[in-house]
DOFI-40846 format. One record per residue (C-alpha): residue in three letters; residue number from 1; chain; x, y, z. Coordinates in steps of 0.2 Angstrom, whole numbers, always signed. Layout:
// DOFI-40846
+---------+-----+--------+-------+-------+-------+
: residuo : num : cadena :  east : north :    up :
+---------+-----+--------+-------+-------+-------+
:     ALA : NUM :      A :     X :     Y :     Z :
...
+---------+-----+--------+-------+-------+-------+
// end
This chain:
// DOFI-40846
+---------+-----+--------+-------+-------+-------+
: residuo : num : cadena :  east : north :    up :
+---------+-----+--------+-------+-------+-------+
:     UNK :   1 :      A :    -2 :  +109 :   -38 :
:     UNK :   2 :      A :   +16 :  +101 :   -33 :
:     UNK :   3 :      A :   +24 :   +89 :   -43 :
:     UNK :   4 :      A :   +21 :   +75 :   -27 :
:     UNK :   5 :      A :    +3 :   +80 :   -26 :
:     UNK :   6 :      A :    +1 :   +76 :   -45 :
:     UNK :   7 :      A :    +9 :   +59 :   -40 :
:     UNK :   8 :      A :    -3 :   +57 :   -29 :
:     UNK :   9 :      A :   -19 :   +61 :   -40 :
:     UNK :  10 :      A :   -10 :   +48 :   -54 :
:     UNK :  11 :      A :    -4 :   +35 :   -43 :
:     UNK :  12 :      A :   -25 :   +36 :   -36 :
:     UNK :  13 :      A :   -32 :   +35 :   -51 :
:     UNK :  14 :      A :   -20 :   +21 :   -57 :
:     UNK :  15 :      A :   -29 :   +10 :   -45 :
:     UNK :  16 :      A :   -45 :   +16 :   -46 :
:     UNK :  17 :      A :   -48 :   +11 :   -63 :
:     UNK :  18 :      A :   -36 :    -5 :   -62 :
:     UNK :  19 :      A :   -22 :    +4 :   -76 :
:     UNK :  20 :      A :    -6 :    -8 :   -70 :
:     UNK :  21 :      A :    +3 :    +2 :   -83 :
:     UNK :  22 :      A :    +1 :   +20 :   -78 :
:     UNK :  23 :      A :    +4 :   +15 :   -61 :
:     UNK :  24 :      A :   +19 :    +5 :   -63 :
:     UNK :  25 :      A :   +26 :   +23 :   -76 :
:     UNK :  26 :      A :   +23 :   +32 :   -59 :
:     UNK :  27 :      A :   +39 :   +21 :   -51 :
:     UNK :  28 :      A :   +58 :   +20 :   -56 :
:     UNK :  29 :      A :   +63 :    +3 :   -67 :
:     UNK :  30 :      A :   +69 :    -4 :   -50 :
:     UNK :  31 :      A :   +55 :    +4 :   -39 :
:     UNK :  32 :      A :   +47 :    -7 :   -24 :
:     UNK :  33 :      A :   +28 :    -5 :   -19 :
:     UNK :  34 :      A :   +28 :   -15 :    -3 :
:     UNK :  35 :      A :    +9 :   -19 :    -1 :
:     UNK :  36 :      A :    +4 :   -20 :   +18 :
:     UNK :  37 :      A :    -7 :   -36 :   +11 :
:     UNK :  38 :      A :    +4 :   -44 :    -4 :
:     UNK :  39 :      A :   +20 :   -39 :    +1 :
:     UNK :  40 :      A :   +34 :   -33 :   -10 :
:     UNK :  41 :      A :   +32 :   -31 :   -30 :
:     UNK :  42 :      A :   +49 :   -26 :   -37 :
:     UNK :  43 :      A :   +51 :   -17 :   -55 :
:     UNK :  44 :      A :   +35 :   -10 :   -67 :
:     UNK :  45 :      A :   +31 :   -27 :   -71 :
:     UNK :  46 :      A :   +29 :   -32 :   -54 :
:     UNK :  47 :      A :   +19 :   -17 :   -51 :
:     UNK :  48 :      A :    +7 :   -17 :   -66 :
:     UNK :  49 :      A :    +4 :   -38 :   -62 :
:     UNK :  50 :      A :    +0 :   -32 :   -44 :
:     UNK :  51 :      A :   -12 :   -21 :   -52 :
:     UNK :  52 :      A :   -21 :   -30 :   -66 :
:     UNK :  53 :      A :   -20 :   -46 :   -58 :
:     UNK :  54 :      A :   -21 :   -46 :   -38 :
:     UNK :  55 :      A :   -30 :   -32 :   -34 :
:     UNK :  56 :      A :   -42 :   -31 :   -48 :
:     UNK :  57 :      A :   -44 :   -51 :   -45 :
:     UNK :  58 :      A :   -49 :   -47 :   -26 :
:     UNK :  59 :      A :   -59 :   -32 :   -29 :
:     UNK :  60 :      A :   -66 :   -20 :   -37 :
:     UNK :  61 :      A :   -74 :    -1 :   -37 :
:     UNK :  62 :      A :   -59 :    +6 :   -29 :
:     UNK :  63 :      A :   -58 :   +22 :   -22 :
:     UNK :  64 :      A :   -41 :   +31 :   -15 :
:     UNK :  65 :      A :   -40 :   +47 :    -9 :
:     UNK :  66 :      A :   -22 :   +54 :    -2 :
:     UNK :  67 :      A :   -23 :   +69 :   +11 :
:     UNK :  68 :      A :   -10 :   +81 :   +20 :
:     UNK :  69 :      A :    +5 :   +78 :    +8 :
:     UNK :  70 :      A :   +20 :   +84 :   +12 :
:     UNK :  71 :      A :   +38 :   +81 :    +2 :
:     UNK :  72 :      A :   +54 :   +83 :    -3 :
:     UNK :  73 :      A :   +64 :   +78 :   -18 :
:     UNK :  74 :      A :   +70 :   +62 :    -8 :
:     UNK :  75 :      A :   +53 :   +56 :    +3 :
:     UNK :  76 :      A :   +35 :   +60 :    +2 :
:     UNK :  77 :      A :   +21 :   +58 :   +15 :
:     UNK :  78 :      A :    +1 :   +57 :   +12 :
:     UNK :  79 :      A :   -11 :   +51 :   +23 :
:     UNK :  80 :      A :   -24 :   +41 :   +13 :
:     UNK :  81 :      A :   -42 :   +35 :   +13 :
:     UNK :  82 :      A :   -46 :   +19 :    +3 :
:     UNK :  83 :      A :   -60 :    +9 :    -1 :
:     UNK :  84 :      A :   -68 :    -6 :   -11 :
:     UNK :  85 :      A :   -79 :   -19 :   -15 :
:     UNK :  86 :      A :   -70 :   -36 :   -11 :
:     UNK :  87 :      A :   -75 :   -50 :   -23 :
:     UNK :  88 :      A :   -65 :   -64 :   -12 :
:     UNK :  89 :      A :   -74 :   -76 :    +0 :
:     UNK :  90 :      A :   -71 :   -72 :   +15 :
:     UNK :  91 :      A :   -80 :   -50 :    +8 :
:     UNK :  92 :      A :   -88 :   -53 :    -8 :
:     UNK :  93 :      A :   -98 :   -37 :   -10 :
:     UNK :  94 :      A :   -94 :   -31 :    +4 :
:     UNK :  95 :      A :   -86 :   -14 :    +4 :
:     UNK :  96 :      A :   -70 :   -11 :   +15 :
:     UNK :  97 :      A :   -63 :    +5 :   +18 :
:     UNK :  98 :      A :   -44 :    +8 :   +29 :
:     UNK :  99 :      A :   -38 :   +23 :   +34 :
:     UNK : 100 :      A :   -16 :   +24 :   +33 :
:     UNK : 101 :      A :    -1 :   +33 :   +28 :
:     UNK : 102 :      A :    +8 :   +31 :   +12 :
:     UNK : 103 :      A :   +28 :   +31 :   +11 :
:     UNK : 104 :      A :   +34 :   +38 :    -6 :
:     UNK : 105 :      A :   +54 :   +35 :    -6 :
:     UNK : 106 :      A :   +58 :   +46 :   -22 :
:     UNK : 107 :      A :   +69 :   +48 :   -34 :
:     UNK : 108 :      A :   +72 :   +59 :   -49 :
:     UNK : 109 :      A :   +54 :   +63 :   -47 :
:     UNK : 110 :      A :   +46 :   +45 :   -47 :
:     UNK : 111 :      A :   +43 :   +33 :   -35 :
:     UNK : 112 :      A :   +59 :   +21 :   -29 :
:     UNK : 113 :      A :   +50 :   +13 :   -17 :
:     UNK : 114 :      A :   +30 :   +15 :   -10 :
:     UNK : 115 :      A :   +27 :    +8 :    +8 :
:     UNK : 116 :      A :    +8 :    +5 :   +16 :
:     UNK : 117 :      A :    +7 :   +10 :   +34 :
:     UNK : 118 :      A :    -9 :    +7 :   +42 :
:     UNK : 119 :      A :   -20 :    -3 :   +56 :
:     UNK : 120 :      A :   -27 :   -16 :   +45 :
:     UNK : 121 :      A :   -33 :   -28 :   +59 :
:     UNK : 122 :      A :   -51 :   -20 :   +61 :
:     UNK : 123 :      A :   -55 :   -19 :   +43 :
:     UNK : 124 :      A :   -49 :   -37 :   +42 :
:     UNK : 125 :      A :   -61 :   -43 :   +56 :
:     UNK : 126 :      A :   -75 :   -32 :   +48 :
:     UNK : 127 :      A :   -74 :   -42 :   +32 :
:     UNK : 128 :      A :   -75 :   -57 :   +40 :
:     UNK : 129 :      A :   -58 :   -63 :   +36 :
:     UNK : 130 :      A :   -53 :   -78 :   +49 :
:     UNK : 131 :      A :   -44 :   -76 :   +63 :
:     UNK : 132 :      A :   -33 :   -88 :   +58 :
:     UNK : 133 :      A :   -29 :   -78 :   +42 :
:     UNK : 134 :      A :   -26 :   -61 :   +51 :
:     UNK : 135 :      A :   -15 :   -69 :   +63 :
:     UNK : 136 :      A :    -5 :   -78 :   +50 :
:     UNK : 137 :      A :    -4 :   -58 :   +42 :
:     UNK : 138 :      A :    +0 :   -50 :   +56 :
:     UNK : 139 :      A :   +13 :   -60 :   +60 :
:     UNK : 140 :      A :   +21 :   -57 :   +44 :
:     UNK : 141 :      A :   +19 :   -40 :   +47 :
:     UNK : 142 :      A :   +27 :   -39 :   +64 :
:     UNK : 143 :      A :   +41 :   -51 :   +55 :
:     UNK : 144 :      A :   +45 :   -36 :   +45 :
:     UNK : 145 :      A :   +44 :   -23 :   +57 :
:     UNK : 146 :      A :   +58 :   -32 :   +65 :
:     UNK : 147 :      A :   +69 :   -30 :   +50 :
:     UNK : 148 :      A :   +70 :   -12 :   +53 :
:     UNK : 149 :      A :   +86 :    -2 :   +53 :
:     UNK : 150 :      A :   +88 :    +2 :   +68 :
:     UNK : 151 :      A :   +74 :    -9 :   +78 :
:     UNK : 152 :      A :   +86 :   -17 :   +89 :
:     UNK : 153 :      A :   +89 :    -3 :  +101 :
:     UNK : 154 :      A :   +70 :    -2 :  +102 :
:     UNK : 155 :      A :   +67 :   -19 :  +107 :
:     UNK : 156 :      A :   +80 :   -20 :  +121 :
:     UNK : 157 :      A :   +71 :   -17 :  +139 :
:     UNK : 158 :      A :   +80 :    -1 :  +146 :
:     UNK : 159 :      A :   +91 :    -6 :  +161 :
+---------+-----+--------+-------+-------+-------+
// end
């Protein structure tokens, strides 16, 4: 087993039984994890908060499975399965599942920076989330995909 792929299995099992601490000891003192939901949550506090009191508050019986990881000792790739039982109202009970990418920006073997990449729109709609509310997050989303480092030359229409 690599060292990313024991990340992986920690940062997982973090979540899955809603252990703010462990997860947030997975990420540098300064480390980002940029929720595709909440957005940004900067340093272990942040991280362990996000943890013990978003997601646990939203939901629970998490499951996380990361796939096909692949790494170096600056970036780290997985794609991921992840699922649970919402306990908001617009999915309480329901289970949700999304299917996405994870970004792992490392550094000195633990996370500087954790990004979500994934098609959340369908899920969203699946759990019954308004359309109002998705378009509001999807707006945010594409608000930050235009912050990009190097999106302007992908947003110009060729001559």
């Amino acid at each position: 087993m690599t060292v990313f792929t024991q990340l992986l299995k920690d940062f997982a099992a973090a979540v899955e039984v809603g252990d703010g601490s462990a997860l947030a000891a997975l990420f540098t003192e300064d480390g980002v994890y940029d929720d595709i939901f909440y957005g940004e949550f900067h340093g272990r506090d942040a991280i362990r908060g996000m943890v013990e009191n978003i997601f646990w508050r939203d939901a629970r019986d998490f499951l996380w499975e990361f796939r096909n990881p692949l790494a170096n000792e600056e970036i780290g790739y997985a794609t991921w399965l992840f699922s649970y039982t919402g306990t908001t109202k617009h999915n309480n009970g329901k289970r949700c599942g999304f299917e996405g990418v994870g970004v792992f920006h490392l550094r000195d073997g633990l996370i500087a920076r954790y990004e979500d990449r994934c098609n959340a729109v369908a899920p969203l709609r699946d759990m019954g989330v308004p359309f109002e509310v998705i378009d509001r997050m999807a707006g945010k989303w594409h608000s930050a995909f235009l912050t990009r480092a190097g999106i302007d030359r992908h947003m110009k229409r060729p001559a």
